[in-house]
C-alpha positions in Angstrom: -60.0 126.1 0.7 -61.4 123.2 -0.4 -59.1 120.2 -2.2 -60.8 119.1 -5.1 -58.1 116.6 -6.3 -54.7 115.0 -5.1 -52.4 112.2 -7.2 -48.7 111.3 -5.6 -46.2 109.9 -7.6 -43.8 109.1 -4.4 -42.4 111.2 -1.6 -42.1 114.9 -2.2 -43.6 114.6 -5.8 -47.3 115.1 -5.8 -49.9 117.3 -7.4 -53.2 119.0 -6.1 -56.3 121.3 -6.6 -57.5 123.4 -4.6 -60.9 124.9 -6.0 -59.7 125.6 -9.3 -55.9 126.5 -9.0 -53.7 123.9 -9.3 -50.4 123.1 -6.9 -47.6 121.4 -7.9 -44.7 119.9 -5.4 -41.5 118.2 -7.1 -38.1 118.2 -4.6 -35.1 118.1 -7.2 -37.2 120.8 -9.5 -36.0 123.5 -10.5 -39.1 126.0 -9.7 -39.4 127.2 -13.6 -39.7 123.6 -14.7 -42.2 123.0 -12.2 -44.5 126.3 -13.0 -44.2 126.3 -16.9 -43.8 122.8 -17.8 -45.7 120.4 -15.2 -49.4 120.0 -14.7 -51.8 117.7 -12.8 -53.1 115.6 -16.1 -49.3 114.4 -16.6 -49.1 113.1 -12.9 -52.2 111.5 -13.2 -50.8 109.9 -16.7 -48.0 109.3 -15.2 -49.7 107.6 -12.1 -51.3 105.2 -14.1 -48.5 104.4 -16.5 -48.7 106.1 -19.6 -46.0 105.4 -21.6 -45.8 108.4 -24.1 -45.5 110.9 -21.5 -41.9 112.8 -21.6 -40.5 111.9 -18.0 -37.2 113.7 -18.6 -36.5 117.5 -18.7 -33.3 119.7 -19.0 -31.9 121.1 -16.8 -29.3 124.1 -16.8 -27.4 125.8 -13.9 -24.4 127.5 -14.1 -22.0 126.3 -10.8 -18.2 127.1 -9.7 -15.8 124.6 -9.7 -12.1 126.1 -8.2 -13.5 129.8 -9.1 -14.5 128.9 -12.5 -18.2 129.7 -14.0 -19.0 126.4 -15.9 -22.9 125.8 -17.4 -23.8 122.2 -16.8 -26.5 120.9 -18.3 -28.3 118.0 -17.0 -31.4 115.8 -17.4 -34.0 115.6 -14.5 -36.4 112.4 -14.2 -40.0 114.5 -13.8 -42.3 112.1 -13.8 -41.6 108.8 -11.7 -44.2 107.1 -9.9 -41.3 104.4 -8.4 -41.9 104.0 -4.7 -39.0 102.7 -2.8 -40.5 102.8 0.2 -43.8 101.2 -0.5 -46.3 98.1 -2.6 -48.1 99.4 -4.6 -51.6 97.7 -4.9 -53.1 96.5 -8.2 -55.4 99.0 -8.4 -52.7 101.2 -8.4 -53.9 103.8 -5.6 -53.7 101.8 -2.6 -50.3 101.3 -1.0 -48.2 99.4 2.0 -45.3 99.8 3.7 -42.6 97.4 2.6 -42.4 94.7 5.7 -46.8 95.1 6.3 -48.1 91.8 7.3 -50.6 91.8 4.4 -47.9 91.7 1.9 -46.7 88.6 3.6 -50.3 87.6 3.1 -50.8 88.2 -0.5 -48.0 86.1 -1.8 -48.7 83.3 0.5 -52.5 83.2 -1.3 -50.7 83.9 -4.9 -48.2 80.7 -4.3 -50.9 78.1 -3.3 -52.8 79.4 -6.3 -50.0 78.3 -8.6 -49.1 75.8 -6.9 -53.4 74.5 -7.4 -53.1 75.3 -11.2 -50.1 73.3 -11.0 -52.0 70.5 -10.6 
């Protein structure tokens, strides 16, 4: 099958299509949440910073705490394209690892340009 389309929030939250059907991947999910209420034109909003887009869902399960049945309910961030482990580029597609040697390079070139309009 052919890939069509791909958008990644971060690590283990991405979306993709593959020749018409779409795939969605989102660790922390619950799989309901992820079939029924997620879709590729959210991560893509979400990639490029929509701010009306709902980023939180519910989130019930019903756990045992010393033999007793309790329903928690919780709220699950769905939508967040926050990289820990990476710059994110101003065209907001491109990325490097925190620690790359262009990074370094970048904000050496963005000081002496305020340090020139300084002047």
């Amino acid at each position: 099958e052919i890939m069509i389309d791909f958008c990644a929030l971060r690590a283990k939250s991405y979306a993709y299509i593959l020749q018409g059907k779409e795939k969605i991947k989102a660790k922390g999910i619950r799989g309901h949440v992820v079939k029924n209420q997620l879709n590729f034109k959210d991560h893509l909003r979400s990639l490029f910073g929509d701010t009306s887009l709902k980023v939180k869902t519910d989130n019930v399960s019903i756990r045992s705490f010393k033999h007793q049945l309790k329903t928690i309910k919780s709220s699950k961030l769905t939508y967040n394209n926050f990289d820990d482990k990476r710059v994110i580029l101003e065209d907001k597609v491109h990325t490097l690892a925190y620690g790359h040697y262009r990074i370094k390079e970048a904000e050496t070139n963005e000081q002496s340009e305020a340090m020139v309009d300084e002047i």
